[in-house]
N, C-alpha and C positions, 0 to 999 in steps of 0.2 A: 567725045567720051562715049563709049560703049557701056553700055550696062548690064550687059551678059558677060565681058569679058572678068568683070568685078564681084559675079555671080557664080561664076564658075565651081565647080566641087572639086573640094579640095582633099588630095588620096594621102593620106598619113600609114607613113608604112610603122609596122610594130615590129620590134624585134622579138621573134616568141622564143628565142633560145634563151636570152636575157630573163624572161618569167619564168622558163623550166629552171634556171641555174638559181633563183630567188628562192624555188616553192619548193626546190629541192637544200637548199640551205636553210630554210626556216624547219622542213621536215626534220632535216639532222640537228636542229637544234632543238628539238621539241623530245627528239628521240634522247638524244645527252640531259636534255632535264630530267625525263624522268627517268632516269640510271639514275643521275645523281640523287633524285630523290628515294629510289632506290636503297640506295646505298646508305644512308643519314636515315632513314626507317630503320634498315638490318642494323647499323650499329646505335642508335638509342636501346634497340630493344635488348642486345645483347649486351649492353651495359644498365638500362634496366636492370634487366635478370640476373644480373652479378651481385647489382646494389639491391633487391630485396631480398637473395643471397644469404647475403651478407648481412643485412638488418635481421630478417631471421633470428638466423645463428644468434647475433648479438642480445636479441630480447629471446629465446630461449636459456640464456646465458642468464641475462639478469633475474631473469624470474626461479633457476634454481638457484641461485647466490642469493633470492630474498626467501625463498624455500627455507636451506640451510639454513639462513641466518634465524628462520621463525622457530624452527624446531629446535635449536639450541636456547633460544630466549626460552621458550617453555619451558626444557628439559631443566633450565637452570631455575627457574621459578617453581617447580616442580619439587625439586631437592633443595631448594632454600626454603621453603614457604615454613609458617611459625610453628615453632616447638608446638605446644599447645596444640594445634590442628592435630599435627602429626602423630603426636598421643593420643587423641581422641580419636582419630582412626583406627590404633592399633588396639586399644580399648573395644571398640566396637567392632571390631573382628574377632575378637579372643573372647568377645561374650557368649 
């Protein structure tokens, strides 16, 4: 038995086209993510921006329609309110 021949160095050849074609498909997948991320940012935001929009608008809405509704609840408390009072206002103007 030889014991240099069991010692020998051993040449392992690499395929480096195999590691360009890897580092360049993991590249293009890194590149596609973030487009896709991209893309799922621009449309949250501009659907965002539609829907507080749109909220908005909605609570400008309610809050004249509770407007409205105050000033006629007055108006009508205002022209109901008792005889009495009423007179004695006018009373105390005409003095």
């Amino acid at each position: 038995m030889n014991i240099d021949s069991t010692h020998q160095s051993i040449v392992i050849e690499t395929d480096t086209k195999s590691i360009k074609n890897a580092t360049k498909n993991i590249l293009q997948f890194v590149e596609q993510f973030q487009k896709e991320l991209e893309r799922i940012k621009d449309e949250y935001m501009m659907k965002f921006t539609r829907d507080r929009t749109f909220i908005e608008h909605e609570l400008n809405r309610l809050l004249n329609d509770e407007r409205i509704a105050f000033d006629k609840i007055d108006r009508y408390l205002y022209e109901h309110r008792p005889h009495s009072t009423k007179s004695y206002d006018n009373r105390r103007n005409h003095s």
